[in-house]
C-alpha positions as CSV (number, residue, x, y, z in Angstrom):
1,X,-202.3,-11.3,115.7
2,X,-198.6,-9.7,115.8
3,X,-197.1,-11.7,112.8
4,X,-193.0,-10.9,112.2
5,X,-192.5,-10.7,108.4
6,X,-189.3,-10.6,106.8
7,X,-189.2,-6.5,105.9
8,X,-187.4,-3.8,104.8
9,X,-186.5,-1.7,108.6
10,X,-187.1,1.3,106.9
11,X,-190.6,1.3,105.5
12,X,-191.8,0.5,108.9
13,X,-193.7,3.0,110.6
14,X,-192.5,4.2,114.4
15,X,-194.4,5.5,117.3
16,X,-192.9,8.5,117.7
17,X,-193.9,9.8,114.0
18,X,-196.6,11.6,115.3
19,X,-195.7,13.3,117.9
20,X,-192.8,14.1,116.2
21,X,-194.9,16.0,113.2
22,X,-197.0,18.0,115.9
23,X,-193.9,19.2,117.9
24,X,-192.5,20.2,114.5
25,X,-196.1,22.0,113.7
26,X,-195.8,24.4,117.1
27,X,-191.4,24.3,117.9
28,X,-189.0,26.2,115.9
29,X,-186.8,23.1,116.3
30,X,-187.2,19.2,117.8
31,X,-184.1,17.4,118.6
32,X,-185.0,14.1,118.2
33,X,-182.1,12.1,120.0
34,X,-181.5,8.0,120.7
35,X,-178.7,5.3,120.4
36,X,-177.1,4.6,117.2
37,X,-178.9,3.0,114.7
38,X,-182.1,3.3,116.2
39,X,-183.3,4.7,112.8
40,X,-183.2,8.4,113.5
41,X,-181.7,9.4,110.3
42,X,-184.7,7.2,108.4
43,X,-187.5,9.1,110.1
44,X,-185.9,12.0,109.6
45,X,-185.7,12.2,106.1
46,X,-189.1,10.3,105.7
47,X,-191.0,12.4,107.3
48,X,-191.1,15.5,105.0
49,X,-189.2,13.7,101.6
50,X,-187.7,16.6,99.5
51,X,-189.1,19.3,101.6
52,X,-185.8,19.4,103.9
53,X,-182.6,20.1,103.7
54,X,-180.8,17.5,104.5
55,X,-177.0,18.0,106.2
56,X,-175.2,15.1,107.8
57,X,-172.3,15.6,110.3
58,X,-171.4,12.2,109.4
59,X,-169.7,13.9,106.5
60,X,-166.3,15.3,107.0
61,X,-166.7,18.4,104.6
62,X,-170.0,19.1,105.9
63,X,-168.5,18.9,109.6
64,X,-165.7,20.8,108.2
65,X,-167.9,23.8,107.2
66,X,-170.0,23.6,110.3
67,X,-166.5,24.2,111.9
68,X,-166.1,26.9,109.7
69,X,-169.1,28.9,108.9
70,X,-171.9,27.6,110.7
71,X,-174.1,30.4,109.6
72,X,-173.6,29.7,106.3
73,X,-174.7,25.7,107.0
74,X,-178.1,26.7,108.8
75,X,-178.9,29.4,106.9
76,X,-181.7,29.8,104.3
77,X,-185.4,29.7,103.4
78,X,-185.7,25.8,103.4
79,X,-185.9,23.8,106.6
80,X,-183.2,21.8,107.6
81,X,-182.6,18.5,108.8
82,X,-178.7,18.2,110.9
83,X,-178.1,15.3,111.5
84,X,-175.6,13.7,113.8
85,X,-175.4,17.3,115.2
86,X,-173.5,16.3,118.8
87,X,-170.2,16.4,116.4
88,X,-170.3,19.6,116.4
89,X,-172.2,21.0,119.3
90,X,-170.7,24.3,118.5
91,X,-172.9,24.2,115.6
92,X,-176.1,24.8,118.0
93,X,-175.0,28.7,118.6
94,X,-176.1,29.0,115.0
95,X,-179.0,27.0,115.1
96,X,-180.1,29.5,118.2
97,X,-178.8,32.9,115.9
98,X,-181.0,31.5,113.0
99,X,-184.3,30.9,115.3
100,X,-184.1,34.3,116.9
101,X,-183.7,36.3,113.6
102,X,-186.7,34.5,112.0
103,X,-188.8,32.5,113.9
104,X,-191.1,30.0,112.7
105,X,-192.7,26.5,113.3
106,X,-190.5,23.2,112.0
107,X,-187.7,25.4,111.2
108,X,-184.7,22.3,112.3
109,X,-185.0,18.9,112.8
110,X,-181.7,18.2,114.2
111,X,-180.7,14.3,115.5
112,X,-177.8,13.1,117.3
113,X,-176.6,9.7,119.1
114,X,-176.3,11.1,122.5
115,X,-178.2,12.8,124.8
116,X,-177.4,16.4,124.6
117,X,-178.8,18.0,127.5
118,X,-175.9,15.4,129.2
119,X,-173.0,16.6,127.3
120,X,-170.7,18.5,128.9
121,X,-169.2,20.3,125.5
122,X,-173.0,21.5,125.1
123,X,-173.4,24.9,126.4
124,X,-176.5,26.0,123.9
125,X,-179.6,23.8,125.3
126,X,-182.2,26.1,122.9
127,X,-183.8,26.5,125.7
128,X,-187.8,27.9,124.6
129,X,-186.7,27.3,121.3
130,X,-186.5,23.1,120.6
131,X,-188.7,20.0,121.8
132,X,-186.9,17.3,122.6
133,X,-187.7,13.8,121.4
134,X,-185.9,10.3,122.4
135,X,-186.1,7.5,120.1
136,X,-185.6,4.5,121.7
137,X,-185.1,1.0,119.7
138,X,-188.0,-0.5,118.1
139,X,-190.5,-2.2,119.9
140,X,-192.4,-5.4,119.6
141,X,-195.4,-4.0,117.7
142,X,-193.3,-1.5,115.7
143,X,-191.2,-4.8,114.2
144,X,-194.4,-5.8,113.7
145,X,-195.0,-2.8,111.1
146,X,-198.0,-1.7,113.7
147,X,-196.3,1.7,114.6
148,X,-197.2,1.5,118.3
149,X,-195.8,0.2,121.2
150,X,-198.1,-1.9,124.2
151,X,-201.1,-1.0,125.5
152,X,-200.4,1.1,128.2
153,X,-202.1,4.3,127.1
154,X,-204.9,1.8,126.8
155,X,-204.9,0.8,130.3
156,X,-204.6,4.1,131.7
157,X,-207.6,5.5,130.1
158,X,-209.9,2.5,131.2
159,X,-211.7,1.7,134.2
160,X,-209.3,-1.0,136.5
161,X,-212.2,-3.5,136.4
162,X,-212.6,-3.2,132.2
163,X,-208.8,-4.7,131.7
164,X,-209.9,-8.1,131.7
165,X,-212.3,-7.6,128.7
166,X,-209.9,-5.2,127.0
167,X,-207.1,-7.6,127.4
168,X,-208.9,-10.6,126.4
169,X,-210.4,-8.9,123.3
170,X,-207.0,-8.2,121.8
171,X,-205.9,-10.7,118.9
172,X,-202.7,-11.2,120.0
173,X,-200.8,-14.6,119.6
174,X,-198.7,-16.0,122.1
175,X,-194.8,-14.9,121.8
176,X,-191.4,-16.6,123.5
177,X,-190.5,-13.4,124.8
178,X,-186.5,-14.9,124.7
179,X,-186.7,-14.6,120.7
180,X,-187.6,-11.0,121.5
181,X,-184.9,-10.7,123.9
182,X,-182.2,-11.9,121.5
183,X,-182.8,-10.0,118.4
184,X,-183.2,-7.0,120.5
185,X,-185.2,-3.7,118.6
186,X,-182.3,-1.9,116.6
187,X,-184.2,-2.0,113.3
188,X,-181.1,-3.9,111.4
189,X,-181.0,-7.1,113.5
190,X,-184.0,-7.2,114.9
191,X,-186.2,-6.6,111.5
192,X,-183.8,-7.5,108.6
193,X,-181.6,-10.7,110.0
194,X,-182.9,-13.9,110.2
195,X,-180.0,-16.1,112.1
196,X,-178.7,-15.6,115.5
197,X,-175.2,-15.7,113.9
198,X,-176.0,-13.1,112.0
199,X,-177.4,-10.6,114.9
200,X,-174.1,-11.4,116.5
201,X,-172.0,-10.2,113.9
202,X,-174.2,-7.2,114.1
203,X,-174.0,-6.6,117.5
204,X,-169.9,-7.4,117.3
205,X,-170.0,-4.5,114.7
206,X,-172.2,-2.1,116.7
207,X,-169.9,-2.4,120.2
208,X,-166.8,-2.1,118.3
209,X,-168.0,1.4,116.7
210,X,-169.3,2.9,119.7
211,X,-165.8,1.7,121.5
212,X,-163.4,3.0,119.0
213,X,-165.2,6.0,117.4
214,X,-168.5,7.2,118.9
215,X,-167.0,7.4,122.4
216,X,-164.2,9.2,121.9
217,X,-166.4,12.1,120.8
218,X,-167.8,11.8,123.9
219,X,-164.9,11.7,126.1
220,X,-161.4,10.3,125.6
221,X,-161.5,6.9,127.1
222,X,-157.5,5.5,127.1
223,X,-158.1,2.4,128.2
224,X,-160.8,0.6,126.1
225,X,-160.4,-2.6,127.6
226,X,-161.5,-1.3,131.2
227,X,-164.5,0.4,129.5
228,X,-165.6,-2.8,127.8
229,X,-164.9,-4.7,131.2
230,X,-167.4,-2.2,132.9
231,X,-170.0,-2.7,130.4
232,X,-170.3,-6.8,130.2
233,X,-169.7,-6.4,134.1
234,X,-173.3,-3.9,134.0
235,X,-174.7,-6.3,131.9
236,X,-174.2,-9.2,133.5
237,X,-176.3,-7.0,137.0
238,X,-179.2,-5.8,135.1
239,X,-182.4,-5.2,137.5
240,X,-180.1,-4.6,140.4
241,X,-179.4,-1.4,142.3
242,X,-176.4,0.6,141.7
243,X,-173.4,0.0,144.0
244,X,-170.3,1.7,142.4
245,X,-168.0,1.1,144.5
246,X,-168.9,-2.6,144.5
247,X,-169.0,-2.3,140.7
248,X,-165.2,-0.5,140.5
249,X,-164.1,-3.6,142.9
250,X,-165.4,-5.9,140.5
251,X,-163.5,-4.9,137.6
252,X,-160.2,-3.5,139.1
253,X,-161.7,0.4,138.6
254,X,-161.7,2.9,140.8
255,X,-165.2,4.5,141.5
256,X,-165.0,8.2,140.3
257,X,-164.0,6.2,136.9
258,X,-166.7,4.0,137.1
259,X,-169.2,6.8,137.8
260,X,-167.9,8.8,134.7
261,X,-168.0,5.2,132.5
262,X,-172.0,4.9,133.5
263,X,-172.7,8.6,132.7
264,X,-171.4,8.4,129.5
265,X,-173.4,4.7,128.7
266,X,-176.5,7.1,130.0
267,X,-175.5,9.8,127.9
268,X,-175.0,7.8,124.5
269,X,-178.5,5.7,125.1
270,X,-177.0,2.4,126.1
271,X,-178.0,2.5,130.0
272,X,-180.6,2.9,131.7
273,X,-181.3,3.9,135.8
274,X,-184.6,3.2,136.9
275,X,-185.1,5.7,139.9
276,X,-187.0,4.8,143.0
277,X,-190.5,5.9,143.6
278,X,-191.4,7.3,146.6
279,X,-193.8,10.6,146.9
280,X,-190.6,13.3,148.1
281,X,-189.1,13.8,144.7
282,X,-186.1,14.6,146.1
283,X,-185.9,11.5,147.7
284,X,-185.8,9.6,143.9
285,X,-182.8,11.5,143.1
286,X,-181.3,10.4,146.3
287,X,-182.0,6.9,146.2
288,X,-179.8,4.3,144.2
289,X,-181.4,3.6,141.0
290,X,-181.6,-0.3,139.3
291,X,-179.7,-0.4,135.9
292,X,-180.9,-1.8,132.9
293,X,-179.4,-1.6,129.4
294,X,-181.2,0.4,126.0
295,X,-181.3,-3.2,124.5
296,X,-181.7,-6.9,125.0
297,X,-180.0,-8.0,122.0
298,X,-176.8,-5.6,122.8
299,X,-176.9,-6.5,126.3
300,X,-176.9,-10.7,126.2
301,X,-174.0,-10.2,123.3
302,X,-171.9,-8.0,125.6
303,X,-173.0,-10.7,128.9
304,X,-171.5,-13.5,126.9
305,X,-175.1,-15.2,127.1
306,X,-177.5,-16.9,124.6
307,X,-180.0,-17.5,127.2
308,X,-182.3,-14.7,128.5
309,X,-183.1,-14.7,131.9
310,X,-186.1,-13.2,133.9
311,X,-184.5,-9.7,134.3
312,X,-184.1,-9.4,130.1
313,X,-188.2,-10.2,130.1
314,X,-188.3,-7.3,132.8
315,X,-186.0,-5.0,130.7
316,X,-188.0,-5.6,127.3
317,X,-191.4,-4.5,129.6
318,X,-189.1,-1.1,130.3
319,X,-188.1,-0.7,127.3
320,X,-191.5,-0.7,125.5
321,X,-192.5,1.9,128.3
322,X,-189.4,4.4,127.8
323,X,-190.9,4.0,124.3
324,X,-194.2,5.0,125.3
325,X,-193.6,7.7,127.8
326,X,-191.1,9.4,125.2
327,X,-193.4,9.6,122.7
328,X,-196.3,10.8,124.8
329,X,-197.0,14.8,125.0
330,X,-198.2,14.3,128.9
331,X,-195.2,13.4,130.9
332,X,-195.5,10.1,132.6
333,X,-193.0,9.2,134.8
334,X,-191.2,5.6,135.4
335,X,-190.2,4.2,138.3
336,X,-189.4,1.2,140.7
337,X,-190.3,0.5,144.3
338,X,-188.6,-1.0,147.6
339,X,-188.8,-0.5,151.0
340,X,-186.1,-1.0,153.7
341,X,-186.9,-5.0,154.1
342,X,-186.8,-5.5,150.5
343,X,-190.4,-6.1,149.2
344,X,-190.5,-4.6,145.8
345,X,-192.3,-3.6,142.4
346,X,-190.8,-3.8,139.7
347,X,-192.4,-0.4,137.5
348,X,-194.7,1.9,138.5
349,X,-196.2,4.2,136.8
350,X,-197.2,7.4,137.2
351,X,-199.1,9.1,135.4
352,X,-202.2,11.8,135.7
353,X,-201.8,11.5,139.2
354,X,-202.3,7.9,139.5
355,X,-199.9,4.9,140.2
356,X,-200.0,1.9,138.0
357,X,-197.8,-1.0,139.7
358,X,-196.5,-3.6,137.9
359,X,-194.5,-6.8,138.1
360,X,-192.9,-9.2,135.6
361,X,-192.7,-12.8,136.4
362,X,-191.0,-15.1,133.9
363,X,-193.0,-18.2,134.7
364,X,-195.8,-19.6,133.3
365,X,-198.0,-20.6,135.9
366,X,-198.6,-17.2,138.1
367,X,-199.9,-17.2,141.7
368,X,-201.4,-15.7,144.4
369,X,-197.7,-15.0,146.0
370,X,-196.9,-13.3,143.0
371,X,-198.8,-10.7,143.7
372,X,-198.1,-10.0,147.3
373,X,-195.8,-7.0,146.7
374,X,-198.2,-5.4,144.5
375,X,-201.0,-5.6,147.4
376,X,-198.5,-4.3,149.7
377,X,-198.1,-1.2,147.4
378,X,-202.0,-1.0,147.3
379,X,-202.1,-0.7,150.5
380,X,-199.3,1.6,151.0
381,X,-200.6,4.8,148.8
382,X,-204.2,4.1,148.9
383,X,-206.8,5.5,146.2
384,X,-204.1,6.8,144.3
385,X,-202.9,3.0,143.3
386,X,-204.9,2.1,140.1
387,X,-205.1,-2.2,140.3
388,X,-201.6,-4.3,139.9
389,X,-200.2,-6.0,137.1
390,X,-198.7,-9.6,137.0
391,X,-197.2,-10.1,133.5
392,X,-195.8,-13.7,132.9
393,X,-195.0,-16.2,130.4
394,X,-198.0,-18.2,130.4
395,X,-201.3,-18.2,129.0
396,X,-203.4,-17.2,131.7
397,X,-205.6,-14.1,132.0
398,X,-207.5,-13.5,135.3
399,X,-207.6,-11.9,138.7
400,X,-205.3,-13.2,140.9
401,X,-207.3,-11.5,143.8
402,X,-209.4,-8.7,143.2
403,X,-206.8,-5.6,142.7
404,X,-204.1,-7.8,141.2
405,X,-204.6,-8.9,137.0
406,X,-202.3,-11.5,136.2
407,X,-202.1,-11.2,132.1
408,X,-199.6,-12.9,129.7
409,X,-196.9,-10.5,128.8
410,X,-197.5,-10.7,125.2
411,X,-200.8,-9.0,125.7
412,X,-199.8,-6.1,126.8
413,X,-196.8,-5.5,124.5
C-alpha cells in the first residue's frame, strides 16, 4: 500500500539515482537538468557527500569568478559538482578544456533549471563528452519514499495476457487522483505542506521567481503581464493541440511572440508538447503537438482552479512517464494519436519496437465504448500494438474485450 507520510523532501530517494550513478561510472560529465525546485541540487550533493566539490552559480562571487577565470573554477584533482551552471553557459568552454586534457569517468556533475541543448546562449553542447539527464518533479511513488515511478517497465517486459495478475497482485490502495493533482510533485509542496493554503502560497512564490528572475536569464521578457496571460491561457487548454495563432488571438499577442513565449516555458521545464505518432518520423515533427504543463499543482494555481479536471488526471499519467522514460538507459519514446476524423489515444508508447496504447478516463465506471479508439489503433498497426490500456477512477480491474485492460489508475502509478 502507497501510504503518504509527513517527511522530510530530501531524504526521499528518486528514480533517477541510479541511472544517474551509472552514467557518472562511464561519462566524463552528466548534466542532470529539470524545473526549479525539482530537487536537483539535493541529489546532487547526496549522491557522493564530501567526495565533490561543490560550486553553486546561485552565488554571485562564485558566478563572478566563473565570469572571470573559469579555468581556475573547474580545475583540480577532485570532482566537481556546478550547479545552476545555465548562468553562465560560458562556463561550459572550461568544462570541455578540463575533459580533453584529462579525461576520466564522473569527472562533473553539472545541474541547471533549463534545458540547455535549447538555449540559444549555449554554443558548447559537450558533445561525446556529457550524458544528459532530466529530472522531472516527483512522482506518486517517489512522495511515497518508494524511489520509483509506475509500473510501466513492468508492463513492457510481461506477456499482454499476464497484466491482469500482475496488476491485481500489487498492494496498492485506492487514491483520489485530484489530491495528487493539487499538491503537484515539486518535493516542497507536494511532500512537506499539509494545507492547500499553504501549496498556494508556494506555488504564488514559485511563479513570481521564475517571472521576475529565472526568465530574464533566459530571455528578456518586457512585458510580464502578457507572459503570465499566455501561461494561465496554456493552462487553462491542457490536452489540446497547439494553435498559435488561435492562442496569440486569445490573449491580444501576436504569434511569433507567442511561439517564442512556449519555447522558452519548453526550455525552463514548465511545458510540455506531446508529438503525434505516426510511423514517418518526420511526420511527428510536422504535426501539431497537444500541450500539457511539467506540473499539476503549478498548473491549477496559474488556471485559477481548485478543481482538477479529466485532462490534470491525463497530465499526472504523462508526467509519471516523462519520469520513466528519462530515467531509462533504452530510449522510449512518447506520444499521442489522431487521425483526420478525430478518433484518438491518448499515449502511446513506444518502446523496443512495440506500441503500447493508452487512455485515461476520469470516470469510475469504464465501458466497452471506452475502449473503441484503442481497438481502432489495434487494428491500425497490427502485431506491433502490444494490448490497450483503460485507466480510470474506479475500482475495477478486467478486460473490457480481449485486447483492451481496463485498470484503476492508481495501479499503475
Amino acid at each position: 500500500m502507497i501510504i503518504m507520510h509527513a517527511m522530510d523532501p530530501t531524504n526521499l530517494p528518486r528514480l533517477v539515482a541510479q541511472s544517474l550513478a551509472e552514467r557518472l561510472r562511464v561519462m566524463p560529465a552528466v548534466v542532470v537538468t529539470g524545473a526549479r525546485q525539482t530537487g536537483k541540487s539535493t541529489l546532487a550533493q547526496e549522491l557522493a557527500p564530501g567526495k565533490r566539490r561543490y560550486v553553486s552559480l546561485d552565488d554571485l562571487d562564485v558566478a563572478d569568478a566563473a565570469r572571470r577565470d573559469p579555468d581556475l573554477l573547474v580545475g583540480g584533482a577532485q570532482p566537481v559538482i556546478l550547479d545552476e551552471v545555465q548562468r553562465e553557459p560560458d562556463l561550459l568552454r572550461a568544462v570541455k578544456r578540463a575533459i580533453d586534457k584529462k579525461r576520466r569517468p564522473g569527472q562533473f556533475l553539472l545541474t541547471g533549471s533549463a534545458n540547455l541543448l535549447l538555449m540559444r546562449r549555449v554554443s558548447e553542447s559537450l558533445a561525446g563528452r556529457a550524458s544528459y539527464l532530466t529530472l522531472w518533479p516527483m512522482t506518486r511513488r517517489e512522495q511515497a519514499g518508494l524511489g520509483r515511478c509506475g509500473l510501466w517497465e513492468d508492463l513492457l517486459a510481461a506477456p499482454d495476457e499476464t497484466w491482469l495478475d500482475l496488476l491485481s497482485a500489487q498492494p496498492d490502495a485506492p487514491e483520489d487522483w485530484r489530491v495528487l493533482a493539487r499538491r503537484g510533485g515539486f518535493p516542497t509542496p507536494a511532500v512537506h505542506m499539509r494545507t492547500a493554503r499553504e501549496r498556494s502560497v508556494w506555488f504564488d512564490g514559485y511563479v513570481r521567481t521564475y517571472l521576475e528572475r529565472d526568465l530574464q536569464e533566459l530571455s528578456s521578457i518586457v512585458a510580464l503581464p502578457d507572459f503570465r496571460r499566455l501561461m494561465r491561457a496554456v493552462c487553462l487548454r491542457l490536452g489540446q493541440l497547439v494553435n498559435q495563432t488561435e492562442l496569440g488571438r486569445d490573449v491580444a499577442l501576436a504569434q511569433p511572440t507567442v511561439h517564442r513565449y512556449l519555447n522558452l516555458l519548453e526550455t525552463s521545464y514548465l511545458l510540455v508538447r506531446l508529438p503525434a505518432y505516426a510511423v514517418n518520423r518526420t511526420k511527428r515533427i510536422i504535426k501539431s503537438p497537444k500541450l500539457y504543463w511539467g506540473d499539476t499543482g503549478v498548473a491549477l494555481h496559474l488556471g485559477g482552479s481548485d478543481e482538477p479536471g479529466g485532462v490534470h488526471l491525463e497530465n499526472l499519467v504523462l508526467h509519471d512517464l516523462l519520469a520513466w522514460r528519462d530515467a531509462r538507459l533504452d530510449r522510449a519514446e512518447l506520444c499521442y494519436w489522431r487521425t483526420t476524423i478525430g478518433e484518438e489515444v491518448d499515449f502511446v508508447i513506444e518502446a523496443g519496437g512495440r506500441l503500447l496504447p493508452i487512455e485515461v478516463k476520469a470516470t469510475g465506471r469504464p465501458r466497452l465504448q471506452d475502449a473503441r479508439h484503442l481497438r481502432t489503433f489495434r487494428a491500425e498497426y497490427g502485431k506491433k500494438a502490444r494490448a490497450g490500456l483503460v485507466l480510470h477512477t474506479g475500482s475495477t480491474l478486467e478486460w473490457l474485450a480481449p485486447d483492451v485492460l481496463a485498470v484503476p489508475w492508481w495501479r499503475v502509478l
